[in-house]
C-alpha positions in Angstrom: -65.3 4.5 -2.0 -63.4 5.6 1.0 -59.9 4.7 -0.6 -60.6 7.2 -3.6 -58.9 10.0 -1.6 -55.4 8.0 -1.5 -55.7 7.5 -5.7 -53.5 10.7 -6.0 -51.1 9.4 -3.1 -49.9 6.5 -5.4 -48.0 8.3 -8.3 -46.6 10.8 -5.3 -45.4 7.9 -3.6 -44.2 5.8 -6.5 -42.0 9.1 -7.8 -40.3 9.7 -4.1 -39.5 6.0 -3.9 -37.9 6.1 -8.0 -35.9 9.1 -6.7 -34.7 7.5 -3.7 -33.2 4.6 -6.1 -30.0 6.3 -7.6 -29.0 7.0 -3.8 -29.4 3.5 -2.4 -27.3 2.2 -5.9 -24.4 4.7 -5.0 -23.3 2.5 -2.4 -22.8 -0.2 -4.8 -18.4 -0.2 -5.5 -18.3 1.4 -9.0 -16.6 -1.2 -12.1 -12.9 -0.4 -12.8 -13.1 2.3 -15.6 -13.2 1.2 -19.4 -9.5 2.0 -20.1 -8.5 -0.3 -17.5 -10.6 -2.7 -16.8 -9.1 -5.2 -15.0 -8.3 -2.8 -12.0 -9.3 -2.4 -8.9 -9.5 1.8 -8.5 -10.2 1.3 -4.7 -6.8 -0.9 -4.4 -5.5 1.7 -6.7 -6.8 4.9 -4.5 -4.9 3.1 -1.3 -1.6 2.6 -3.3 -1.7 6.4 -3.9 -1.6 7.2 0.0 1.2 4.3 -0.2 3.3 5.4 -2.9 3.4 9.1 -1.2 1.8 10.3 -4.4 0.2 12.9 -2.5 3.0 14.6 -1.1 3.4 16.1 -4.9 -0.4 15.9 -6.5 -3.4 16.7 -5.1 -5.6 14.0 -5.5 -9.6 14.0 -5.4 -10.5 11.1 -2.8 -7.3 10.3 -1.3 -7.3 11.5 2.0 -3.7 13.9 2.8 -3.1 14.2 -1.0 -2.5 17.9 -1.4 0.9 18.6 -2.9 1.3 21.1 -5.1 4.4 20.3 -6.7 3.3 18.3 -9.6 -0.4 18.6 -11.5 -3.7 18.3 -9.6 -4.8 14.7 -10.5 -8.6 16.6 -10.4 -10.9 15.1 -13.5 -8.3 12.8 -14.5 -10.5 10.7 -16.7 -11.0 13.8 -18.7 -8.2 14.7 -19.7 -6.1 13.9 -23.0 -2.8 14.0 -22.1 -0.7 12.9 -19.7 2.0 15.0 -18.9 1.7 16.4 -22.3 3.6 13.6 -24.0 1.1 10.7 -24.5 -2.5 10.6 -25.0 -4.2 9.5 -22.0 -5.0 6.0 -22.2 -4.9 2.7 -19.6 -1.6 1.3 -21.4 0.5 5.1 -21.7 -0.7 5.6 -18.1 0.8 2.8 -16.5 3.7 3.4 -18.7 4.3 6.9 -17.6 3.4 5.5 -13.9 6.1 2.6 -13.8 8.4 4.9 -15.9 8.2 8.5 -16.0 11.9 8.8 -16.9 11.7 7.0 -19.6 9.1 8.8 -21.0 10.3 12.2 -19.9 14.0 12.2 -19.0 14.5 14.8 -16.2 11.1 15.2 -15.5 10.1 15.9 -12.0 8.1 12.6 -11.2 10.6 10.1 -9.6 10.7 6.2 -10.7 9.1 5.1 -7.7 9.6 1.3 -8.6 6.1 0.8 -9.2 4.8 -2.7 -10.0 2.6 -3.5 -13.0 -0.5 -4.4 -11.0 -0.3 -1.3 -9.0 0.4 0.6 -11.7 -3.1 -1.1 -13.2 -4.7 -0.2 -10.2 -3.5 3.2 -9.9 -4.4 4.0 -13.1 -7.7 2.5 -12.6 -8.5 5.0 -9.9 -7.1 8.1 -11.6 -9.5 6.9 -14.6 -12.6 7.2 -12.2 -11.9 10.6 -11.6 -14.0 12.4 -14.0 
C-alpha cells in the first residue's frame, strides 16, 4: 500500500529515460553514407583540412573551411548536381573530385592529385552532410 503513490512515477520515469536514448546513441560514429559506402567520412572530413579544400569552400564540420571562392559544401547530400554537370552520385563525385578538369575544362577547382581512396573518403563525408 505505501508504494501506490510511486505507480504514476514509473511511466514519468520510463519516458525521460526513452528520451535520453537518441542522445547517448549520437556518440555512436555514424556508417559511411549509402552512395559510398565503403568510406570512411571522418578520414574523408580530415583529408578536406589536408587537401586545403577549405581555403575555397566552406565546409560544415571542418574546422577553418570558410572560403568563399567556390560553392558552400552546406547540405551536400541533398543536392542533385554537382557542379551542374553530373548528377550527384558516389561514382560522378569522386570523378569530379580526382578530375574536375576533365569534367569541366577551365573550371575553377584545380586537379589536386587526389587519390581514389581519398577521393572515396571525401566523398563519403560530403555525402553525410545533409
Amino acid at each position: 500500500m505505501r508504494w501506490q503513490h510511486l505507480r504514476g512515477l514509473v511511466p514519468a520515469v520510463a519516458t525521460v529515460a526513452l528520451l535520453g536514448l537518441p542522445a547517448a546513441c549520437s556518440t555512436l560514429p555514424s556508417p559511411p553514407p549509402v552512395e559510398v559506402h565503403d568510406g570512411d567520412p571522418a578520414r574523408g572530413a580530415r583529408l578536406i583540412s589536408q587537401y586545403g579544400c577549405g581555403s575555397c569552400h566552406t565546409v560544415p564540420g571542418v574546422r577553418g573551411a570558410d572560403g568563399l571562392v567556390g560553392p558552400p559544401l552546406t547540405r551536400f547530400g541533398s543536392r542533385s548536381y554537382i557542379a551542374g554537370e553530373l548528377v550527384n552520385n558516389g561514382p560522378n563525385l569522386q570523378h569530379w573530385i580526382r578530375e574536375p578538369q576533365q569534367v569541366e575544362p577551365g573550371t575553377a577547382m584545380p586537379d589536386l592529385g587526389v587519390s581514389e581512396t581519398d577521393a572515396r573518403d571525401i566523398a563519403a563525408y560530403l555525402f553525410s552532410l545533409d
